[in-house]
BAFI-3210 file (N, C-alpha, C; in Angstrom, 3 decimals, decimal comma, padded with zeros to 6 digits):
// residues 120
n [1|2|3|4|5|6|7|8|9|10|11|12|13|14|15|16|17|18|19|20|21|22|23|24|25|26|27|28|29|30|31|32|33|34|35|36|37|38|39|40|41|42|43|44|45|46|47|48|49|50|51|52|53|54|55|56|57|58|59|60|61|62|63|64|65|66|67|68|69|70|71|72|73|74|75|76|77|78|79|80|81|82|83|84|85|86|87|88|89|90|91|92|93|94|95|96|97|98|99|100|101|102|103|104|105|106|107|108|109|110|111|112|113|114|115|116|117|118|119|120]
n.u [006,075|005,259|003,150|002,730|001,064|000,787|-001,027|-001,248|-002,408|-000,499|-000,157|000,626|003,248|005,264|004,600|004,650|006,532|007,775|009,978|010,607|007,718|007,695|009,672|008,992|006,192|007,194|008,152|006,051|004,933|005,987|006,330|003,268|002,255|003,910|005,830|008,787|011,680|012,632|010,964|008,914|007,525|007,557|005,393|004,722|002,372|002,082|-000,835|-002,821|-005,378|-007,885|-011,362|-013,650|-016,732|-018,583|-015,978|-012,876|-011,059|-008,621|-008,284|-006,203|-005,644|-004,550|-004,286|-003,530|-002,870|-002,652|-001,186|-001,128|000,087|-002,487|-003,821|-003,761|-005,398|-008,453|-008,374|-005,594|-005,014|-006,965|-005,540|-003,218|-004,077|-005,070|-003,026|-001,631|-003,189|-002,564|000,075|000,013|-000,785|001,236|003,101|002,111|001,811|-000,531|000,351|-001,096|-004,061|-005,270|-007,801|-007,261|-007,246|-006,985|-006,531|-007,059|-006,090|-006,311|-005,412|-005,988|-003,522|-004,373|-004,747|-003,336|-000,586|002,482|005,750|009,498|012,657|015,980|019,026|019,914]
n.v [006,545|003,415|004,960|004,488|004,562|003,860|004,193|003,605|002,790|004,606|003,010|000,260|000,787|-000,953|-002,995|-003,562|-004,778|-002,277|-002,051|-004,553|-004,754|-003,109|-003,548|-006,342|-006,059|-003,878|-005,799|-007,034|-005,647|-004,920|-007,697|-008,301|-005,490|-005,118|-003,132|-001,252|-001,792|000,429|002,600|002,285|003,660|004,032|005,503|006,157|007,383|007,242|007,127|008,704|008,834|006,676|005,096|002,718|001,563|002,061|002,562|003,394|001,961|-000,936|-001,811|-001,604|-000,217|-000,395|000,484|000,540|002,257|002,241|003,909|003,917|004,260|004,807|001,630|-000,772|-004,051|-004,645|-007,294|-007,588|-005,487|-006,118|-008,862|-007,604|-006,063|-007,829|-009,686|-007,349|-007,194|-009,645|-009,935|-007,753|-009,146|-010,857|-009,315|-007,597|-007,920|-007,588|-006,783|-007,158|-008,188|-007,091|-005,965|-006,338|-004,475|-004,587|-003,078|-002,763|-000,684|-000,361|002,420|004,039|007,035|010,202|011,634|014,010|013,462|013,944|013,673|014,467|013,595|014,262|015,112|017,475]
n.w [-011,437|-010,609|-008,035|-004,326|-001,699|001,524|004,214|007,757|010,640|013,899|015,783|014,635|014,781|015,405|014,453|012,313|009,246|007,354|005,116|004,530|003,439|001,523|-000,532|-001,048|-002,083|-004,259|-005,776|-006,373|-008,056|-010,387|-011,410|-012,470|-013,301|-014,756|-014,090|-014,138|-011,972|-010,543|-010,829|-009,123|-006,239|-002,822|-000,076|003,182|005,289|008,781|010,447|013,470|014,599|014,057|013,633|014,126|012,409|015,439|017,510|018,933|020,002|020,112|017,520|014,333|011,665|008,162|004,921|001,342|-001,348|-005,028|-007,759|-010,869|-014,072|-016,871|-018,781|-017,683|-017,775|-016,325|-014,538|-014,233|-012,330|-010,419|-009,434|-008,738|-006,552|-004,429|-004,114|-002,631|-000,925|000,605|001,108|003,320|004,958|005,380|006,644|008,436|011,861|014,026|017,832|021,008|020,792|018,897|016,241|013,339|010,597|006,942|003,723|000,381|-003,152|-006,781|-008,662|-011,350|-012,730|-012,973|-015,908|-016,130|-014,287|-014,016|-013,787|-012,461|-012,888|-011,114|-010,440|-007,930]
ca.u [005,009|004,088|002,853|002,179|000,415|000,264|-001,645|-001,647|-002,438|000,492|-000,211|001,722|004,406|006,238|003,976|004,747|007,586|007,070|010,993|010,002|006,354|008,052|010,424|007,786|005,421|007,459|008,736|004,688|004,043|006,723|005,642|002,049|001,921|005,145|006,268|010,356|011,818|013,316|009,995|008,227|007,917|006,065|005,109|003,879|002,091|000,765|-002,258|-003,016|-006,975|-008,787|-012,421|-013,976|-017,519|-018,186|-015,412|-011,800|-010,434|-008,835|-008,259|-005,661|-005,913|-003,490|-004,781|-002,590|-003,137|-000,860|-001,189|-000,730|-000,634|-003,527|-003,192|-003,586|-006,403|-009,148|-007,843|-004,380|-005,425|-007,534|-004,395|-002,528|-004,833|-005,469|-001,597|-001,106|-003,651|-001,945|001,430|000,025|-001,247|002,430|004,084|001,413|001,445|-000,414|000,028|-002,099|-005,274|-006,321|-008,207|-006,228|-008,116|-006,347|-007,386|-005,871|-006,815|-005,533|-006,177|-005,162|-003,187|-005,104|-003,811|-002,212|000,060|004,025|007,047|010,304|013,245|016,902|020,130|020,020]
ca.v [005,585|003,914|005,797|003,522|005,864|003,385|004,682|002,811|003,357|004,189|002,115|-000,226|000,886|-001,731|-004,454|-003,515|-004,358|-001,721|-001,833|-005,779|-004,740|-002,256|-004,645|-007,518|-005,274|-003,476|-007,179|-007,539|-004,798|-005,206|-008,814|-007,740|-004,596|-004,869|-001,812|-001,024|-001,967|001,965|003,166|002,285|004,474|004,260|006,729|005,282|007,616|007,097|008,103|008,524|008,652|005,856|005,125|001,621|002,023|003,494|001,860|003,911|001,288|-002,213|-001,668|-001,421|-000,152|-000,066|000,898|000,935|002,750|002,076|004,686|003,596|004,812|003,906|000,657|-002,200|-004,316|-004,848|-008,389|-006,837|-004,357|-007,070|-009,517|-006,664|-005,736|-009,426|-009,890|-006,401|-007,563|-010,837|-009,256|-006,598|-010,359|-011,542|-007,949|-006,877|-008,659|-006,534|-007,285|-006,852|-008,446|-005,198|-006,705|-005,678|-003,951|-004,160|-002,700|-001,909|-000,340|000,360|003,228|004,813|008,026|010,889|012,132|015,179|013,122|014,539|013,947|014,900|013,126|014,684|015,883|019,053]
ca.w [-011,490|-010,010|-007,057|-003,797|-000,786|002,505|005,096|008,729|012,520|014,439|017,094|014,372|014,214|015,786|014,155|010,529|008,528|006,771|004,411|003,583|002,843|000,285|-001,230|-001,710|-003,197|-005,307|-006,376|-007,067|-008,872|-011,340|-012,452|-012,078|-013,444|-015,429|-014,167|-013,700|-010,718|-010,444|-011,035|-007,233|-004,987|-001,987|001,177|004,266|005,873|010,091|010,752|015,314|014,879|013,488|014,007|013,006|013,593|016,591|018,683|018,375|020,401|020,006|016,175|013,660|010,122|007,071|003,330|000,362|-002,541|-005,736|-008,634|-011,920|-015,502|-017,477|-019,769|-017,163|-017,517|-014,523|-014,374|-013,663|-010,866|-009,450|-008,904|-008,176|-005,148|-004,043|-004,183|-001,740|000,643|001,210|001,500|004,203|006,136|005,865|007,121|009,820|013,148|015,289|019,316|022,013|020,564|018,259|015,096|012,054|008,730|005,886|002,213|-000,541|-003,710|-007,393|-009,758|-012,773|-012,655|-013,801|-016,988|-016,140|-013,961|-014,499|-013,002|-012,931|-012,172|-011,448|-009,674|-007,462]
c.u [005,628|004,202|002,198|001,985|000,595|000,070|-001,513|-001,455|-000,914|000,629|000,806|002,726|005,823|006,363|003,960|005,936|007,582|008,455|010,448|008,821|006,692|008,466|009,802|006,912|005,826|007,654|007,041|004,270|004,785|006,251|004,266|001,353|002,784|005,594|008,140|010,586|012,294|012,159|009,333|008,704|006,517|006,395|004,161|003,390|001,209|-000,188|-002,539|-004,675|-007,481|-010,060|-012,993|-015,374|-017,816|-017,287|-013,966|-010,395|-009,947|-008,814|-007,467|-005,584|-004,767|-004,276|-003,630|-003,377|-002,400|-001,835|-000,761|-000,933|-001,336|-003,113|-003,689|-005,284|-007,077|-008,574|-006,559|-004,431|-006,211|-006,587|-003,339|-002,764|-004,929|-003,397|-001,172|-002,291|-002,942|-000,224|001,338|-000,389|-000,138|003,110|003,624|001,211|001,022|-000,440|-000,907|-003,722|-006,264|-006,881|-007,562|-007,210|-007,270|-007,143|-006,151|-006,865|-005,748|-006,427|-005,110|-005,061|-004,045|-004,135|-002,993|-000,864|001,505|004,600|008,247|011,574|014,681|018,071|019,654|021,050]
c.v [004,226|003,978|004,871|004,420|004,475|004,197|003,379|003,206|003,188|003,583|000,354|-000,125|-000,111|-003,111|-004,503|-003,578|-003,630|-001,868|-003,551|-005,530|-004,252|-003,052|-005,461|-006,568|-004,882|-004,481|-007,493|-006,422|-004,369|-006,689|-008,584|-007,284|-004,168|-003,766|-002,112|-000,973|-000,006|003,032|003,577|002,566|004,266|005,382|005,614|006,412|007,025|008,039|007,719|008,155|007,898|005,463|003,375|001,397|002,794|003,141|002,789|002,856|-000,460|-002,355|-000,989|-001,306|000,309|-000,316|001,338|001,192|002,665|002,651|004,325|004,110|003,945|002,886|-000,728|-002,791|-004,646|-005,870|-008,239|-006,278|-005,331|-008,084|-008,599|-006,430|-007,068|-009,618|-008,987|-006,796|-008,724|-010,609|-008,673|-008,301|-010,673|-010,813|-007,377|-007,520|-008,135|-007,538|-006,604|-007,031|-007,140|-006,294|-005,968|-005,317|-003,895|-003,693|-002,218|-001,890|000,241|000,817|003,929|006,370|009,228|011,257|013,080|014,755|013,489|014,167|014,611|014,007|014,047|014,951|017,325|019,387]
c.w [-011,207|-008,518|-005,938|-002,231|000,458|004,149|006,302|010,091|012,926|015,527|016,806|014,141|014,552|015,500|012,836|009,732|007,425|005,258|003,848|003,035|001,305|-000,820|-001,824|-002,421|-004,258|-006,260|-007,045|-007,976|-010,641|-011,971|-012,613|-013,061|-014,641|-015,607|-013,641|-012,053|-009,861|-010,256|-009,438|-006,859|-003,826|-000,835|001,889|005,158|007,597|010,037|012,563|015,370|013,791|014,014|013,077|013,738|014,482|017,490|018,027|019,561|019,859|018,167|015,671|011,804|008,966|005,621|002,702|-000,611|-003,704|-007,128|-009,576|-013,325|-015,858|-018,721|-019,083|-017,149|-015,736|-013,918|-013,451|-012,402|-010,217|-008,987|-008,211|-006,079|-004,231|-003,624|-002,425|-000,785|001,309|001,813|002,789|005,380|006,380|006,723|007,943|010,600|014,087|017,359|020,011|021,601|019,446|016,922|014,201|010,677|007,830|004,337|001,147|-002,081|-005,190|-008,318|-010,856|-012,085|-013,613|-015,388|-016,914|-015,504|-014,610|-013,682|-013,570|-012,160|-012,127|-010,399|-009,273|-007,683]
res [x|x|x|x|x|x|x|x|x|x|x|x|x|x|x|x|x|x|x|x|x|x|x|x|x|x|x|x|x|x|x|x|x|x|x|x|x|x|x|x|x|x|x|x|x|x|x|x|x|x|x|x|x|x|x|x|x|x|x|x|x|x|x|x|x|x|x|x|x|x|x|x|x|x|x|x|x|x|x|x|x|x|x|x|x|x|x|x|x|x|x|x|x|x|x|x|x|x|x|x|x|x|x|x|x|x|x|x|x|x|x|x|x|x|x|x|x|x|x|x]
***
């Protein structure tokens, strides 16, 4: 925990720092969220097909998701989110005129949530 999912067209892939995005975030989600710096983890998944509207052209989209145990007030997760959209404005430059979507979104971990950490 906590758990940070980013989703974005690969059409950025050349327009995203995606290792500073990590870094700064994680750096936000620790004062934030006051979670352990050891803790964040993220996954960046691309995604090839995006649709905005009806136009699949000329458009770039990146959504973060950041998973958290339950505890944090709304207040919290609302600076949180506000924080990771402004981050994804500093770290996404897309070229060639595409309009850029960003979103981002935080939720509590369900309860069953487990990990495990360890040596193989």
């Amino acid at each position: 925990m906590p758990q940070i999912t980013v989703d974005y067209s690969t059409t950025l892939a050349n327009d995203f720092n995606r290792p500073a995005f990590a870094r700064a975030l994680h750096t936000a989600v620790v004062a934030i969220a006051t979670a352990k710096p050891q803790a964040c983890k993220s996954h960046f998944r691309p995604t090839e097909d995006s649709t905005v509207g009806d136009d699949t052209e000329g458009h770039a989209l990146v959504h973060v998701t950041i998973g958290l145990l339950a505890g944090r007030t709304d207040e919290t997760k609302a600076r949180l989110t506000e924080t990771t959209v402004e981050l994804l404005r500093e770290h996404v430059k897309p070229a060639g005129g595409r309009v850029l979507h960003v979103s981002a979104e935080v939720r509590d971990l369900d309860p069953s949530y487990r990990k495990y950490e360890g040596e193989g």
